[in-house]
N, CA, C and O atoms as a Tinker XYZ file with bonds, in Angstrom:
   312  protein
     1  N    -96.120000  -18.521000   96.361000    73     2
     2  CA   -95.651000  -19.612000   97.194000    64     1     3
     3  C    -95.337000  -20.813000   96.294000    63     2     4     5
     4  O    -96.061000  -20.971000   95.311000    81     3
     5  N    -94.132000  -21.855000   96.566000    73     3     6
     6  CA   -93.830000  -22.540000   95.863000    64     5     7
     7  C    -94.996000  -23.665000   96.133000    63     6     8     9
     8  O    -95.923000  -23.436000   96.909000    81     7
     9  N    -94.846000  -25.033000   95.342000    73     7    10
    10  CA   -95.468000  -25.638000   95.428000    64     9    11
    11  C    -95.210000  -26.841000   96.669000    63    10    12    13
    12  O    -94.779000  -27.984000   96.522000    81    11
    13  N    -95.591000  -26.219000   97.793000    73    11    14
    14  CA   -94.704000  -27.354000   98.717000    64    13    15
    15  C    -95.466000  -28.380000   98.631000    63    14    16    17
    16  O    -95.235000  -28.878000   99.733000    81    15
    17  N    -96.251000  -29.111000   98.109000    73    15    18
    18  CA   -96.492000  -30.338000   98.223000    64    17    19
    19  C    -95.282000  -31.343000   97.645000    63    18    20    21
    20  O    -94.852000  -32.431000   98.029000    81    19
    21  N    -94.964000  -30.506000   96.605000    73    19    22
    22  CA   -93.517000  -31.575000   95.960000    64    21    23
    23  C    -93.110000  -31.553000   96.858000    63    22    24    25
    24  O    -93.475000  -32.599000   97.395000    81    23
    25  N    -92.093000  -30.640000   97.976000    73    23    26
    26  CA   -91.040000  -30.869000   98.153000    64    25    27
    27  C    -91.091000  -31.027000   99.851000    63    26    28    29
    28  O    -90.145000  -30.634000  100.534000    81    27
    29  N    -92.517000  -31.755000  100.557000    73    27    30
    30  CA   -92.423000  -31.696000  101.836000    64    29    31
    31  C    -93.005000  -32.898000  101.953000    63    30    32    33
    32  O    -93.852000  -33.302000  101.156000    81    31
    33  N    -92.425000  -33.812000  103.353000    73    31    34
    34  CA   -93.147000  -34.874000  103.455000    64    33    35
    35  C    -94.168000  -34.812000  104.158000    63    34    36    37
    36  O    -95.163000  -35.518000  103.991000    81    35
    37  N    -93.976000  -33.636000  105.348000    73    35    38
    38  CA   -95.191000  -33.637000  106.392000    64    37    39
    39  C    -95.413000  -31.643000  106.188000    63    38    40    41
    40  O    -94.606000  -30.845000  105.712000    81    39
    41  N    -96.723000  -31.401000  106.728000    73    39    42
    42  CA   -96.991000  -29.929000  106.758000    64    41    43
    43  C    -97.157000  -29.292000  107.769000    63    42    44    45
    44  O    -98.053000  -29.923000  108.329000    81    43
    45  N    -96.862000  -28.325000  108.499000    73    43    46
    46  CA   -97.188000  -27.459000  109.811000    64    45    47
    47  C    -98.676000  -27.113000  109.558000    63    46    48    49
    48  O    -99.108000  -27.028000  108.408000    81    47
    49  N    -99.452000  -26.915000  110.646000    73    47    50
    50  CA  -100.820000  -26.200000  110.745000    64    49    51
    51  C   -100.538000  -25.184000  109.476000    63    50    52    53
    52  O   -101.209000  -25.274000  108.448000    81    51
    53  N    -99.436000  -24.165000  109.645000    73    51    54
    54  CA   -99.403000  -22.612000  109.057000    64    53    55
    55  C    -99.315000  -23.304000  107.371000    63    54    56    57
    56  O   -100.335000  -23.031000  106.739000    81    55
    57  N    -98.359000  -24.072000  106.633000    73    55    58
    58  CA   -97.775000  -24.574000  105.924000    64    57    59
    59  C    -99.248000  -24.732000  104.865000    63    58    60    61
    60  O    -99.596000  -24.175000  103.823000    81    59
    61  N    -99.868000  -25.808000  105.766000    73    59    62
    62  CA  -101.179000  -26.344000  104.949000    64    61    63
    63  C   -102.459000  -25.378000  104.981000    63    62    64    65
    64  O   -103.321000  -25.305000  104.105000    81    63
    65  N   -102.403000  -24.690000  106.118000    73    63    66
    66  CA  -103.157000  -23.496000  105.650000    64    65    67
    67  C   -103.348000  -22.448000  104.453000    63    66    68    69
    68  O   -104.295000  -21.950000  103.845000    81    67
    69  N   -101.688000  -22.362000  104.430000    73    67    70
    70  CA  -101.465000  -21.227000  103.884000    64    69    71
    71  C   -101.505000  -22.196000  102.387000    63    70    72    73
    72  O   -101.787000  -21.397000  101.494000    81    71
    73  N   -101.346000  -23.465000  101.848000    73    71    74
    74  CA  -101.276000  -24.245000  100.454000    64    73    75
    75  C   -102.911000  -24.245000  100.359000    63    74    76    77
    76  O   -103.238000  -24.070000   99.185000    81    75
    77  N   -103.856000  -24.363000  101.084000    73    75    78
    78  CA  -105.547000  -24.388000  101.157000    64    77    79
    79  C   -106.073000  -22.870000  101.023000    63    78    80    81
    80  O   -107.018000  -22.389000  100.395000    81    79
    81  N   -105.398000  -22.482000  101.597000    73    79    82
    82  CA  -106.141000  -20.567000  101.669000    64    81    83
    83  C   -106.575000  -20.574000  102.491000    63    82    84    85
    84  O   -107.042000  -19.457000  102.716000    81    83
    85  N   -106.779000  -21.301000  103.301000    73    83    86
    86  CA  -107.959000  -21.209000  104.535000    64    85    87
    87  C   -107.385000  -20.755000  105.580000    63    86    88    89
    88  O   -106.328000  -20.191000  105.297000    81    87
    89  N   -107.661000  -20.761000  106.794000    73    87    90
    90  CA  -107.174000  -19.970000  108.098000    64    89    91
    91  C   -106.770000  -20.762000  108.896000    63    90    92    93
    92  O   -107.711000  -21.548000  109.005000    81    91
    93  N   -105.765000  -21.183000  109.721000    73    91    94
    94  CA  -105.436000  -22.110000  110.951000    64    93    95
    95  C   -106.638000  -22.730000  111.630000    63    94    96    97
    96  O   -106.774000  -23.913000  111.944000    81    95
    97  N   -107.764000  -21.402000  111.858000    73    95    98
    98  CA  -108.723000  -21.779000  113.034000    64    97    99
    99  C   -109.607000  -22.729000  112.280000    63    98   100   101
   100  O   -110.367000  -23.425000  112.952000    81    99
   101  N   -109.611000  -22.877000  110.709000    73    99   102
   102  CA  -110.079000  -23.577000  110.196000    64   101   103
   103  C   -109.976000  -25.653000  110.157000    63   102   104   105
   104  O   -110.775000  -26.589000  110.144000    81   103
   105  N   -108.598000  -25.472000  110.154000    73   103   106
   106  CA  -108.146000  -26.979000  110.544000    64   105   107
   107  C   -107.957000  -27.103000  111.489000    63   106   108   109
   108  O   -107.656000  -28.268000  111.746000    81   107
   109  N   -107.962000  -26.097000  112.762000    73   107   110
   110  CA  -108.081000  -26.567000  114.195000    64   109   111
   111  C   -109.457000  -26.867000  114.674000    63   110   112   113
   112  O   -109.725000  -27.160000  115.839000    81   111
   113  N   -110.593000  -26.743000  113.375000    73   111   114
   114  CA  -111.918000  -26.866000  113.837000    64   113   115
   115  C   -112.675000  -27.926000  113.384000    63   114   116   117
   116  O   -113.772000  -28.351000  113.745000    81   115
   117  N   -111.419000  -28.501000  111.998000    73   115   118
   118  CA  -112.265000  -29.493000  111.684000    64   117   119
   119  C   -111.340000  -30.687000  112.444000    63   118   120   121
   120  O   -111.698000  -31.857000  112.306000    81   119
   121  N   -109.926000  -30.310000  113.398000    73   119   122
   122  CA  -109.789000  -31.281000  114.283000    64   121   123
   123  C   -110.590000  -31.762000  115.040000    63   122   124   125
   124  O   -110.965000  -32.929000  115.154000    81   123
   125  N   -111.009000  -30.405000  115.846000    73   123   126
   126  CA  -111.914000  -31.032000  116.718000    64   125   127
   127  C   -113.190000  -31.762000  116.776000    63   126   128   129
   128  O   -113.719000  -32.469000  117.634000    81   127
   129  N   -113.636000  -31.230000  115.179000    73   127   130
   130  CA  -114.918000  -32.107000  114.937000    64   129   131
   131  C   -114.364000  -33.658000  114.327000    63   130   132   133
   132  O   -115.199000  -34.456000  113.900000    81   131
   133  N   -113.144000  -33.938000  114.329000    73   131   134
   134  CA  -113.046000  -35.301000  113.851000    64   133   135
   135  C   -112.850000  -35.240000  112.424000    63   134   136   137
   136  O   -112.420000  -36.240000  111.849000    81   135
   137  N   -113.137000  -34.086000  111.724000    73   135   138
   138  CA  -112.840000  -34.025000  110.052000    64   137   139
   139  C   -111.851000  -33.544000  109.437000    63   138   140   141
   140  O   -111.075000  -32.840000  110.084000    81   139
   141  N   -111.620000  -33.767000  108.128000    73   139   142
   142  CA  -110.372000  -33.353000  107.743000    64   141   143
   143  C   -109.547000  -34.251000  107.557000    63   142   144   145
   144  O   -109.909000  -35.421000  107.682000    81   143
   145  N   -107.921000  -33.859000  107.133000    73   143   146
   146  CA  -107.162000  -35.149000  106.764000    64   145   147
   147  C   -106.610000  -35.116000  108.698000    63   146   148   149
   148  O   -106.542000  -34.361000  109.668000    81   147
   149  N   -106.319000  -36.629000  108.231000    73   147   150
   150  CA  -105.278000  -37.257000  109.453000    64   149   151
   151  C   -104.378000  -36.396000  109.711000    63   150   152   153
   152  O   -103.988000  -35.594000  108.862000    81   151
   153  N   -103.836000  -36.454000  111.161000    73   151   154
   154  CA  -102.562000  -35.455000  111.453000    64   153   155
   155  C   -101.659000  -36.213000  112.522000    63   154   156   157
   156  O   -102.117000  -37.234000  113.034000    81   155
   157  N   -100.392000  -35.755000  112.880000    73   155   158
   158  CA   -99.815000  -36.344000  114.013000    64   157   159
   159  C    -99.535000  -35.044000  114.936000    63   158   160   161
   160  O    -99.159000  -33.885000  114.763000    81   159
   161  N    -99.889000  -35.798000  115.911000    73   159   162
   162  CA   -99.734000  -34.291000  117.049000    64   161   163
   163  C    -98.591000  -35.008000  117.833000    63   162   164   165
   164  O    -98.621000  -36.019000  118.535000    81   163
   165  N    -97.522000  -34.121000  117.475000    73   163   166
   166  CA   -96.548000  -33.434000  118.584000    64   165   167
   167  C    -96.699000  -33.070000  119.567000    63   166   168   169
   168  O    -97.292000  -32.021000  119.315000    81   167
   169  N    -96.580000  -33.141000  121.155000    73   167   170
   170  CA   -97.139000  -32.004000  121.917000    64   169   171
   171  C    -98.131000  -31.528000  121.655000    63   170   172   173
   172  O    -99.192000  -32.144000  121.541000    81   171
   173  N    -97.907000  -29.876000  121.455000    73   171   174
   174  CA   -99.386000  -28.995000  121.492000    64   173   175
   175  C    -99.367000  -28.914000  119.814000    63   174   176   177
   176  O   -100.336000  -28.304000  119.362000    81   175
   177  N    -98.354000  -29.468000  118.748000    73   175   178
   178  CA   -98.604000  -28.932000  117.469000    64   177   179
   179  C    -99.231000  -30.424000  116.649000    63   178   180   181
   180  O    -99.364000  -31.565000  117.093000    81   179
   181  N    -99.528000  -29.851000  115.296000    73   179   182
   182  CA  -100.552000  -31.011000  114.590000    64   181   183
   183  C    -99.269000  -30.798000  113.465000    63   182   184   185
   184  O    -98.553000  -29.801000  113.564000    81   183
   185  N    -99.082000  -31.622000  112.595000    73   183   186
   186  CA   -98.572000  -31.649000  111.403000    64   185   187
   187  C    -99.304000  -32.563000  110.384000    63   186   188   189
   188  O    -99.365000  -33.723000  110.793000    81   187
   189  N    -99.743000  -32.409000  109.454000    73   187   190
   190  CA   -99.585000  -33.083000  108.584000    64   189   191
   191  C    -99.051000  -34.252000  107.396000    63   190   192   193
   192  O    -98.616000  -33.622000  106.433000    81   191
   193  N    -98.971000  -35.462000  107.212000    73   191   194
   194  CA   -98.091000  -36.212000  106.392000    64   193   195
   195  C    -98.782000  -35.671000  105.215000    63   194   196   197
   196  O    -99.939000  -35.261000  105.121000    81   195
   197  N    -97.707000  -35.763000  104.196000    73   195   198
   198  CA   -98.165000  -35.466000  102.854000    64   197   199
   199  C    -99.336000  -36.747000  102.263000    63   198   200   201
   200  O   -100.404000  -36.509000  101.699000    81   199
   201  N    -99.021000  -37.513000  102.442000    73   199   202
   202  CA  -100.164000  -38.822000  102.139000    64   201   203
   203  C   -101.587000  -38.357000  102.774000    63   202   204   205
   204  O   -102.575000  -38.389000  102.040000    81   203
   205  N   -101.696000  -37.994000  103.914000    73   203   206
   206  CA  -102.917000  -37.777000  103.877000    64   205   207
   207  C   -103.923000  -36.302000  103.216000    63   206   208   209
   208  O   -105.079000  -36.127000  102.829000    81   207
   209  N   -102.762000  -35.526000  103.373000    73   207   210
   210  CA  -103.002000  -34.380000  102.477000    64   209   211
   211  C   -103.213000  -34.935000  101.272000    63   210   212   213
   212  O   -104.422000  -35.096000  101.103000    81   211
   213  N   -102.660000  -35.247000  100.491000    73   211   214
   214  CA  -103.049000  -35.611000   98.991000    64   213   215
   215  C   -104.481000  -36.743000   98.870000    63   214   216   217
   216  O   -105.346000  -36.530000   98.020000    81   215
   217  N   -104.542000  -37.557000   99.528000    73   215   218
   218  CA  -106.003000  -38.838000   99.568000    64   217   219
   219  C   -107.010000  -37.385000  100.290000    63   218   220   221
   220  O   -107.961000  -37.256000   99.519000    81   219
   221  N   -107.070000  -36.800000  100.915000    73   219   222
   222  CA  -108.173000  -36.088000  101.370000    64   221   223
   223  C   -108.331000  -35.203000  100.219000    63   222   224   225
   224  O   -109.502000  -34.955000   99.930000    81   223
   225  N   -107.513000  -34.722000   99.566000    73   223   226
   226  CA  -107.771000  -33.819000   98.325000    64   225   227
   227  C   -108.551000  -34.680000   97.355000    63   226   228   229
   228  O   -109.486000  -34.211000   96.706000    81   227
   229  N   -107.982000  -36.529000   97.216000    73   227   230
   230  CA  -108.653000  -37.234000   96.230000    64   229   231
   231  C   -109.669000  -37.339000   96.548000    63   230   232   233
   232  O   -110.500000  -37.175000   95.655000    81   231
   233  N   -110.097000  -37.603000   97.688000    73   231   234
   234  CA  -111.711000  -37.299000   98.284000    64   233   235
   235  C   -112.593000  -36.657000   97.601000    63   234   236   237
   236  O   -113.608000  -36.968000   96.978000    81   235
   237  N   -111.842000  -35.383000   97.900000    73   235   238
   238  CA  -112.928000  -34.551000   97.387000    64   237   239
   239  C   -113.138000  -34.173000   95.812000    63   238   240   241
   240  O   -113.755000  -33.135000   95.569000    81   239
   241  N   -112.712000  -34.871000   94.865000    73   239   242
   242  CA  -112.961000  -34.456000   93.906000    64   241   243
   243  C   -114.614000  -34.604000   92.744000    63   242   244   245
   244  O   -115.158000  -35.656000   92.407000    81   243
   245  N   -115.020000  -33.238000   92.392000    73   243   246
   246  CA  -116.095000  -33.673000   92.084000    64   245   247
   247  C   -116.308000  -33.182000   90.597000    63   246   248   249
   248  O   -115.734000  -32.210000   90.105000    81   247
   249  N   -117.252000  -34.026000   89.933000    73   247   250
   250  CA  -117.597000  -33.487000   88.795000    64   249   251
   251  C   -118.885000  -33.112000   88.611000    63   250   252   253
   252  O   -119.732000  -33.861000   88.124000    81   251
   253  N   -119.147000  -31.688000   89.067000    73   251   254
   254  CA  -120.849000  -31.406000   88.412000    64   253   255
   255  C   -121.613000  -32.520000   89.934000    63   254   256   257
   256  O   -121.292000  -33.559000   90.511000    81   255
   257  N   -122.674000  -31.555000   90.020000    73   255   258
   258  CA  -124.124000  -32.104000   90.414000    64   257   259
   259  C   -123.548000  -32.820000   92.152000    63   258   260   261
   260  O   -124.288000  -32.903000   93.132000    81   259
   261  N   -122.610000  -33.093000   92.122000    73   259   262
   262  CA  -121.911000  -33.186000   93.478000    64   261   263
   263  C   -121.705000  -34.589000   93.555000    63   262   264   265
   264  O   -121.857000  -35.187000   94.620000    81   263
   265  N   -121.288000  -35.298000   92.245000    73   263   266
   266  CA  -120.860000  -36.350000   91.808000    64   265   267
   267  C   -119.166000  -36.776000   91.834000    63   266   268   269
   268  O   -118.146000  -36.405000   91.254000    81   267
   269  N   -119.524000  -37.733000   92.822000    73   267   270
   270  CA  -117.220000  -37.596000   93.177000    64   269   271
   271  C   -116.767000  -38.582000   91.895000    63   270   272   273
   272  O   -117.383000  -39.296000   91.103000    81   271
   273  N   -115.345000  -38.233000   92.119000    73   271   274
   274  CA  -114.989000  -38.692000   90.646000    64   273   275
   275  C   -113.839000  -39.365000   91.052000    63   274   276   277
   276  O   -113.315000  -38.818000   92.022000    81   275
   277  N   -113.206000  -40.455000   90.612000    73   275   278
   278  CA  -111.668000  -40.865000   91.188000    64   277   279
   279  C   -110.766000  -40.875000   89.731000    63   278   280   281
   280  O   -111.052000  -41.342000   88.629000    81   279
   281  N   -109.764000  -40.279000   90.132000    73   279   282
   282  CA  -108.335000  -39.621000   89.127000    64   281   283
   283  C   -108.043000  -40.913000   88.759000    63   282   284   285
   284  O   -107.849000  -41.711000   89.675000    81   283
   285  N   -107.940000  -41.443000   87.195000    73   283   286
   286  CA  -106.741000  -42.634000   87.231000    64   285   287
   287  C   -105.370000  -42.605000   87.471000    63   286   288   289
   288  O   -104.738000  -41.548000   87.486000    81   287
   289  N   -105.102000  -43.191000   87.572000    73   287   290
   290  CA  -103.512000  -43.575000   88.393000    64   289   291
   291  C   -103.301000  -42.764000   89.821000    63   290   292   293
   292  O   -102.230000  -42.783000   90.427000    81   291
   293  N   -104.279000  -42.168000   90.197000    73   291   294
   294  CA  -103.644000  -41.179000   91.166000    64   293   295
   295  C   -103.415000  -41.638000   92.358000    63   294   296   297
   296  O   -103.053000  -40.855000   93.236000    81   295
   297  N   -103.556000  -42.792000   92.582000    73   295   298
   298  CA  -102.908000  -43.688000   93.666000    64   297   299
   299  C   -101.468000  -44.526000   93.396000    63   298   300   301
   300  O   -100.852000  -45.210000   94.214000    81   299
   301  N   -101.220000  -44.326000   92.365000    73   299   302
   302  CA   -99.862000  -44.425000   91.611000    64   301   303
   303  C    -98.992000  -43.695000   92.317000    63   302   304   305
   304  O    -97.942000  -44.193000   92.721000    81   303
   305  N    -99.371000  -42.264000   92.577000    73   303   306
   306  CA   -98.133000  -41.516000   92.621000    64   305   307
   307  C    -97.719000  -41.873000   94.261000    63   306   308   309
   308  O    -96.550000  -41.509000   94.394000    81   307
   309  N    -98.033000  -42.222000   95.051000    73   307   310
   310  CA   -97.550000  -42.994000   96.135000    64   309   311
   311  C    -96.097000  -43.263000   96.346000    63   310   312
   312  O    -95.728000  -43.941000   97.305000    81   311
């Protein structure tokens, strides 16, 4: 799969699933618990903006011992 984060501004449920590995029922579960990145719901569908996809990834970054770490410049790429 290419790298669609370059080349998309927003992501389908399937889209960001399938860039995470994880399963649909997975981000339909941490909708409902309130977690996860931001989404805009359409109707019955959720999409994703790429901005929040990328800051929820910066979130989580950790080094060792479960110590978060923040990227320099990586609020640059904005």
């Amino acid at each position: 799969m290419e790298n669609i984060i370059l080349s998309k501004d927003r992501f389908t449920e399937d889209e960001l699933a399938a860039y995470w590995g994880v399963k649909r029922k997975t981000l339909q579960k941490w909708r409902s618990l309130g977690i996860g990145p931001i989404y805009i719901k359409i109707g019955a569908r959720a999409v994703y903006p790429k901005e929040a996809v990328q800051e929820y990834e910066q979130a989580r970054i950790f080094a060792g011992c479960g110590k978060r770490i923040q990227i320099k410049g990586a609020e640059d790429d904005k």
